[in-house]
C-alpha positions, -999 to 999 in steps of 0.1 A, spaced: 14 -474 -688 -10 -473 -651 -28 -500 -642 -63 -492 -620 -57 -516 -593 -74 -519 -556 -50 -525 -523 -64 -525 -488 -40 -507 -466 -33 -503 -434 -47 -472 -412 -8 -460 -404 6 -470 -446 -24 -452 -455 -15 -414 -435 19 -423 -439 12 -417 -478 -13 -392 -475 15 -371 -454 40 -372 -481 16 -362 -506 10 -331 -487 44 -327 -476 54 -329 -515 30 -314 -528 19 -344 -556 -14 -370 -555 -14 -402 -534 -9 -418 -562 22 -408 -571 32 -402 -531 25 -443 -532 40 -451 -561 74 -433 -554 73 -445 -520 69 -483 -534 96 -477 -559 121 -466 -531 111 -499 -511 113 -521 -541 148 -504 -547 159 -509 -510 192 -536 -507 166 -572 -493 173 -579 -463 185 -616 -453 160 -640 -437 187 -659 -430 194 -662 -393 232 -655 -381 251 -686 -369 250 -688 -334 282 -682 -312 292 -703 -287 324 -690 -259 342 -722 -250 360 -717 -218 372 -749 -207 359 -766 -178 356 -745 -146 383 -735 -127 386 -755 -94 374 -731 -66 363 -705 -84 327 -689 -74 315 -679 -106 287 -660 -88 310 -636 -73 312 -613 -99 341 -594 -76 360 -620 -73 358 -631 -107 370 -593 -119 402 -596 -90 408 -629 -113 410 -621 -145 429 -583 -134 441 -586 -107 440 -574 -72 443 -537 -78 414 -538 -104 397 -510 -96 
């Protein structure tokens, strides 16, 4: 069973379907109404947001410039880092 139905779409959705019509050789019709079945088929994808991560280091170390990025690298491997 079809049912006639008007959509308003978008300049890109619209050549994006009229390209794999061509490309398949079938009307925009059924380019569109495969294409819509693949997306309604497609796994959803989570709104949910991931839980943020924190990195809990401790307080600072006591004369430690944590904008020397050298020095902090010499810290954590050791003087013959590189």
């Amino acid at each position: 069973m079809s049912i006639r139905t008007t959509v308003t779409l978008d300049q890109d959705v619209y050549e994006r379907v009229k390209q794999e019509s061509r490309s398949h050789q079938i009307s925009f019709k059924q380019a569109l109404n495969a294409l819509l079945r693949t997306g309604l088929a497609a796994p959803q994808v989570s709104d949910r947001t991931p839980p943020e991560t924190r990195l809990n280091l401790g307080p600072p170390l006591p004369g430690v410039n944590y904008d020397d990025i050298e020095g902090l690298i010499e810290l954590a491997e050791g003087p013959f880092h590189r």
